[in-house]
VOGU-3710 file (C-alpha; in Angstrom, 3 decimals, decimal comma):
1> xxxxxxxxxx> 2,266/2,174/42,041  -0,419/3,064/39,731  -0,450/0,507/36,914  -0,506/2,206/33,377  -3,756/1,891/31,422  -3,720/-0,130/28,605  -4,122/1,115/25,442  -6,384/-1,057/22,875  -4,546/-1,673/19,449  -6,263/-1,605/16,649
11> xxxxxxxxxx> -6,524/-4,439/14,627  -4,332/-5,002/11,364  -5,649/-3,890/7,966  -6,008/-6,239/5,121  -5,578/-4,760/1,251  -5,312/-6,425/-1,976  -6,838/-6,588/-5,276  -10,448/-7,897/-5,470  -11,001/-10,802/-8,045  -13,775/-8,974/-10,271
21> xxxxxxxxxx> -12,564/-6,295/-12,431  -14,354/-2,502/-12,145  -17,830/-1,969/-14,289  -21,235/-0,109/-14,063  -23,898/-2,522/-12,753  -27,931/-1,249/-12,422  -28,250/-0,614/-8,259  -31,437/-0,787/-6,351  -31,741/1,557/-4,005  -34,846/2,453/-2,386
31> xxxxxxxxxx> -36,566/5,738/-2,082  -32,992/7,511/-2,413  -32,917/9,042/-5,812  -29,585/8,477/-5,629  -28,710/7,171/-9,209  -29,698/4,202/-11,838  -26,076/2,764/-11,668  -23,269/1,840/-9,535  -19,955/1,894/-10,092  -17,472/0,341/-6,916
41> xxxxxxxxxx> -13,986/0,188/-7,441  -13,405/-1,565/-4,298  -14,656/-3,794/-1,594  -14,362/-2,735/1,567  -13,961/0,882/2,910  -11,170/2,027/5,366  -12,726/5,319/6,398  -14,672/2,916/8,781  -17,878/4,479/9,691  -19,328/2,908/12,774
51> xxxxxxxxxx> -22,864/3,572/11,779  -22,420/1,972/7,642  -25,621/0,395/6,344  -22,926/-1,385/3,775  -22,050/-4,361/6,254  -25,614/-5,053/6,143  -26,504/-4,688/2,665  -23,598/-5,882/0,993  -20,288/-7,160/2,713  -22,327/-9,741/4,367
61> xxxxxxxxxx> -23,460/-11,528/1,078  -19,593/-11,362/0,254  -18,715/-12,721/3,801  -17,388/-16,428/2,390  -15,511/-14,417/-0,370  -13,505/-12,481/2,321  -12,694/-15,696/3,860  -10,751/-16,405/1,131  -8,636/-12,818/1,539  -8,338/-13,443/5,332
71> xxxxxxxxxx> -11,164/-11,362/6,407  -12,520/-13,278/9,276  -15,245/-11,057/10,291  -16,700/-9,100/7,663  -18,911/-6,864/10,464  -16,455/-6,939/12,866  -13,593/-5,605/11,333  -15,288/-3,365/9,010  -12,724/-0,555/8,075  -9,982/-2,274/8,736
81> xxxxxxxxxx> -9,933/-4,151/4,863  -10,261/-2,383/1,611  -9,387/-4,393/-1,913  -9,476/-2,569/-5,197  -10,660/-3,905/-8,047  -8,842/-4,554/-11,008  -9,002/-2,728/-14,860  -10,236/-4,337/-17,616  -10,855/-1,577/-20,359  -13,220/-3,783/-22,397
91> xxxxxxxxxx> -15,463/-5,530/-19,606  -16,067/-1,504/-17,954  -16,457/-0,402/-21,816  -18,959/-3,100/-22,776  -20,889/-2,437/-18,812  -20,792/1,309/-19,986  -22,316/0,215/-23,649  -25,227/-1,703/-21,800  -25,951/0,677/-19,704  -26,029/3,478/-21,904
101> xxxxxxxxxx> -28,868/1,410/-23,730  -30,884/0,840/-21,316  -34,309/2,743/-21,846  -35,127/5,584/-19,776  -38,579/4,041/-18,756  -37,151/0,937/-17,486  -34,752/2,542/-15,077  -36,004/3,946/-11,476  -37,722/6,947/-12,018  -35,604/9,106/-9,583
111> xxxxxxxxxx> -32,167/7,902/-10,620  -31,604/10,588/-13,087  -29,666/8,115/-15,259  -26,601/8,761/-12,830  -24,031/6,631/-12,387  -22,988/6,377/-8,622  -19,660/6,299/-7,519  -19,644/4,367/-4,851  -22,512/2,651/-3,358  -20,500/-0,364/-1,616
121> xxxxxxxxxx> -17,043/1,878/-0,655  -15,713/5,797/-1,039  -14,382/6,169/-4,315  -11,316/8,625/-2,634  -10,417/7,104/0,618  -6,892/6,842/1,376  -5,304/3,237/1,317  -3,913/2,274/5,150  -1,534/-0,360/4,563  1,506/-1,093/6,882
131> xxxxxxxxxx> 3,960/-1,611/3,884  4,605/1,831/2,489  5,589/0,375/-1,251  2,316/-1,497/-1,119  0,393/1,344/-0,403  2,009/3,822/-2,735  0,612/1,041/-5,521  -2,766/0,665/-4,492  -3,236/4,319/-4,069  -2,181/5,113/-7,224
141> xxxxxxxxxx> -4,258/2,262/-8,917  -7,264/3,598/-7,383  -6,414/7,113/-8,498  -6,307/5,396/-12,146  -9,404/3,934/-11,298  -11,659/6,804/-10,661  -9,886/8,888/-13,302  -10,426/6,283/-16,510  -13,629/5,027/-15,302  -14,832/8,830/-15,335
151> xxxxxxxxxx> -13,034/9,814/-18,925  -14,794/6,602/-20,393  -18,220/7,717/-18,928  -17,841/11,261/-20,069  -16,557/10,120/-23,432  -18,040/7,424/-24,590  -21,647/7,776/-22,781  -24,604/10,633/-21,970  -24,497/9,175/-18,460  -24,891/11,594/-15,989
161> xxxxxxxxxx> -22,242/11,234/-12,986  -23,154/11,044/-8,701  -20,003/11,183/-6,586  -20,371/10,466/-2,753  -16,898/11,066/-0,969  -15,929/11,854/2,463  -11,968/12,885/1,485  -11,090/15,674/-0,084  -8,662/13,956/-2,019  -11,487/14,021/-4,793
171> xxxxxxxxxx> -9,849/17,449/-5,891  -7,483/15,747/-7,416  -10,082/14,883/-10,207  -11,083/18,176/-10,186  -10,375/19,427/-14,348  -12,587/15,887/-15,201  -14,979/17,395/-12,811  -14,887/20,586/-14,485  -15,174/18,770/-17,967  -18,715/17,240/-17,604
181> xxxxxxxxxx> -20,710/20,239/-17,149  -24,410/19,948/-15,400  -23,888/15,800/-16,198  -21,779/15,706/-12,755  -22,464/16,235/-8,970  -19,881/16,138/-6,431  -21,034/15,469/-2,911  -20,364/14,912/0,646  -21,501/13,483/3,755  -21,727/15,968/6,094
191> xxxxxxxxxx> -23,216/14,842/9,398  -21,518/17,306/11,890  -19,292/19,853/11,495  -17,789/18,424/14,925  -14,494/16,984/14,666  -14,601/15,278/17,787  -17,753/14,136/17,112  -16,948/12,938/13,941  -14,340/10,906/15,252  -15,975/8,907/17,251
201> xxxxxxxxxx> -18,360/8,033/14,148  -16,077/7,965/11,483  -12,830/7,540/12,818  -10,596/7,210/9,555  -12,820/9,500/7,845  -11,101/13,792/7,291  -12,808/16,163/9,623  -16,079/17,542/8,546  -14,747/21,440/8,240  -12,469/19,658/5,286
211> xxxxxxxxxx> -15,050/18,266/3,595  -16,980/21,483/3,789  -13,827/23,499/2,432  -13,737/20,889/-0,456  -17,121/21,468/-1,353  -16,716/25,227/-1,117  -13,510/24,428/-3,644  -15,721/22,529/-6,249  -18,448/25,106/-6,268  -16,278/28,094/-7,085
221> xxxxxxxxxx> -14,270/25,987/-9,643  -17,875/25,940/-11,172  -18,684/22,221/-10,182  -22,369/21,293/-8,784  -21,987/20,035/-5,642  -24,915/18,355/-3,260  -24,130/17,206/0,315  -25,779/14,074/2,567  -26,411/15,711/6,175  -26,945/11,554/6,471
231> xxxxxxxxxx> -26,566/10,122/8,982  -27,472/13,164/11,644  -25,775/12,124/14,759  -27,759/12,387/17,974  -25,582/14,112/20,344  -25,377/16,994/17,077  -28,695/18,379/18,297  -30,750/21,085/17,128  -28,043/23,574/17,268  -25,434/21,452/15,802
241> xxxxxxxxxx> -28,267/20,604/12,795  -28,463/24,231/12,514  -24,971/24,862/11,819  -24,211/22,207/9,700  -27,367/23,695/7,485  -26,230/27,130/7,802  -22,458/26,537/6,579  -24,464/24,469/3,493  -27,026/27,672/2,461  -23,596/29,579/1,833
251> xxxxxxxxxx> -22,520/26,986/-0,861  -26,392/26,633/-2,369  -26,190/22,609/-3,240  -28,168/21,443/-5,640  -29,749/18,585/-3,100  -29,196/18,458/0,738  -29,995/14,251/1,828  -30,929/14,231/5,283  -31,939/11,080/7,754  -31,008/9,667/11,028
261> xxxxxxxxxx> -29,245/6,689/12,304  -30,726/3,631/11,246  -29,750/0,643/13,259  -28,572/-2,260/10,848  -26,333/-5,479/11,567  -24,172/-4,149/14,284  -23,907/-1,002/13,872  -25,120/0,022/17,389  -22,312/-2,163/19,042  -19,609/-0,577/16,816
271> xxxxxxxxxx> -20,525/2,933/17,356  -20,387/2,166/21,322  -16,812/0,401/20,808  -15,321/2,989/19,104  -16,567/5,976/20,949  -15,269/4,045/24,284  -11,740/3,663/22,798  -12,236/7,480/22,091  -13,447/8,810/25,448  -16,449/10,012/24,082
281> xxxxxxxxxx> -20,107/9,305/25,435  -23,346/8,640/22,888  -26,811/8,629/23,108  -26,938/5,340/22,290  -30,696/4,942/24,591  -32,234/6,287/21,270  -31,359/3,283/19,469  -32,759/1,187/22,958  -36,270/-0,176/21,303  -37,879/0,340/18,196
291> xxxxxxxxxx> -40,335/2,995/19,766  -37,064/5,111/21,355  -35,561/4,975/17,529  -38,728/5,505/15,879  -39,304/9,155/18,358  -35,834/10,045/17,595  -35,977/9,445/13,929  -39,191/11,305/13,269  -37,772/14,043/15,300  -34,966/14,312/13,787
301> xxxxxxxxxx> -36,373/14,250/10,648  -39,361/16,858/11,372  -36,227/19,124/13,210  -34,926/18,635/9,780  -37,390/19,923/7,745  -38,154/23,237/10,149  -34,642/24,343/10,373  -33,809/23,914/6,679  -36,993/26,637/6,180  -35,266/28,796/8,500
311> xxxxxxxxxx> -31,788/28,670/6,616  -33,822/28,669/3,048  -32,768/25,174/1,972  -36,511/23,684/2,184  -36,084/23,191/-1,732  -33,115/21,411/-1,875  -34,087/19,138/1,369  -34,546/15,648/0,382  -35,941/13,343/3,304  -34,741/9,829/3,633
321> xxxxxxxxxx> -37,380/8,229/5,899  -36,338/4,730/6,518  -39,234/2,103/5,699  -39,135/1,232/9,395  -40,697/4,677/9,980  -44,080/2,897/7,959  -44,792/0,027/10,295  -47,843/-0,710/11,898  -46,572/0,567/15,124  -45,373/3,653/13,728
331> xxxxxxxxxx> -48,438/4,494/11,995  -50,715/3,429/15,319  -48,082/6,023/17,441  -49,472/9,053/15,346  -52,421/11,202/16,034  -53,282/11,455/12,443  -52,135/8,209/10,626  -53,643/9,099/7,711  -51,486/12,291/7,397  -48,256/10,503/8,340
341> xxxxxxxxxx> -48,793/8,057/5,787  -48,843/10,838/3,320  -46,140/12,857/4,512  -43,515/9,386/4,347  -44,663/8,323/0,997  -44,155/12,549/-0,695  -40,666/11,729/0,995  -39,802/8,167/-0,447  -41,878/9,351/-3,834  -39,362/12,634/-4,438
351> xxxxx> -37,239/12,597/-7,275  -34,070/14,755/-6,155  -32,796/17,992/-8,730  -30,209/17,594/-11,315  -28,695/21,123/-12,647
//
């Protein structure tokens, strides 16, 4: 008798309240023109993304700090622990105050004075916690969180607002949305309009079609609305790149972020676990050397740029080239160095729209 197969369990998730209370901090991205500021209301994100850059650039300076809240692997078990931050109306007022003060030529050029919610965690996920009374609190605290934080910025500041989310749960917020004018942009990440796909990349995450629905729901409520075709999964191809940009020309965002997979601290290893627990197969040889990823970056970048002229988003198209892409080796792989070198720093030097 055939013996059943066994079925892997996922692990338990960890949530609690974080020890450091919610306020807007100066960020430092990198050729993103993302924002100036970052405001996280958590630690931790539960959607679980197999391909996050966040383990590398950020959980993994907090690794002996999750010790203490029984997170044992901070890479490992990345999505399966999210801790919200506590309120405390007079540390995120006085963060708001010194930001709001900060002169306009000392900030990053292509941050648009934005405040970015979230650069370490999505600022709508849903809370999975085993203990249904514990969950109903933390999801309503974060609710409270995102929905003060945003009244005190709109009120009390001439911040300009970024929000990257992957739930449409972000509707609920809609009427503060509504309230800041051109000062806001609602986004999404939007690397496949796959399902499946998506699933095996972002397995907590809502389908893509939702997201795209959402941001169809913002933009006829009168909200701007941008989207991050970031990262662009592989096994997408052309024609799935194509859709994805097609279905984004009928909403007209004010910036479409585009780049490929970038390998970072693990990430290749998770993305293979999870899509084996799934039953779904990735091209995973891309990320084999540093030459494979470097031809299937630039590709996918350069496929990028060509199909968003065809669907008449070439203006709104903002490259993300990782730095990788401007190595030695990259630059000796090129016919005309000189050229490429150009082309990477107009990418890393553009400053994206703001209504």
């Amino acid at each position: 008798m055939k013996k059943p197969r066994a079925v892997e369990k996922e692990p338990a998730t960890i949530t609690g309240l974080w020890d450091v209370p919610v306020t807007v901090q100066r960020n430092h991205f990198i050729h993103k023109s993302l924002s100036s500021f970052s405001c996280n209301i958590g630690v931790g994100c539960q959607h679980g993304c197999t391909f996050c850059y966040v383990t590398d650039t950020s959980t993994s300076k907090l690794r002996k700090q999750l010790l203490t809240y029984g997170v044992h692997d901070a890479v490992g078990d990345w999505g399966q622990y999210s801790f919200l931050r506590p309120w405390d109306e007079q540390k995120f007022i006085t963060s708001l105050a010194i930001a709001e003060l900060v002169p306009e030529n000392e900030l990053n050029a292509d941050g648009n004075r934005a405040v970015f919610f979230c650069s370490t965690t999505d600022p709508y996920a849903v809370v999975r916690e085993a203990d249904p009374g514990k969950q109903k609190t933390l999801q309503r605290h974060a609710a409270f969180l995102m929905r003060r934080s945003l009244e005190l910025i709109r009120d009390h500041s001439t911040l300009n607002v970024r929000i990257l989310t992957r739930s449409p749960r972000a509707l609920q917020d809609l009427d503060i949305f509504q309230s800041f004018g051109s000062r806001l942009l609602l986004g999404t990440s939007l690397p496949t309009l796959d399902n499946r796909l998506s699933r095996a990349y972002e397995p907590y995450a809502p389908a893509p079609t939702q997201r795209l629905k959402m941001l169809h729901q913002a933009r006829e409520a009168g909200v701007n609305v941008f989207a991050a075709v970031a990262p662009a999964f592989p096994e997408a191809g052309e024609a799935g790149l194509r859709e994805t940009f097609a279905a984004l020309a009928e909403i007209k965002p004010v910036t479409v972020f585009f780049e490929p997979i970038n390998i970072r601290l693990g990430n290749v290893a998770r993305m293979e676990r999870v899509a084996a627990r799934l039953g779904v197969r990735l091209e995973t040889g891309v990320y084999a050397s540093p030459a494979a990823w470097r031809a299937y970056a630039l590709g996918t970048l350069r496929t990028a740029e060509r199909i968003a002229r065809e669907t008449d988003l070439a203006g709104q198209l903002h490259l993300w080239p990782d730095p990788a892409l401007g190595c030695r080796s990259a630059l000796a792989e090129q016919s005309d160095p000189a050229a490429y070198l150009e082309w990477l720093q107009r990418c890393w030097a553009k400053i994206s729209a703001w209504p």
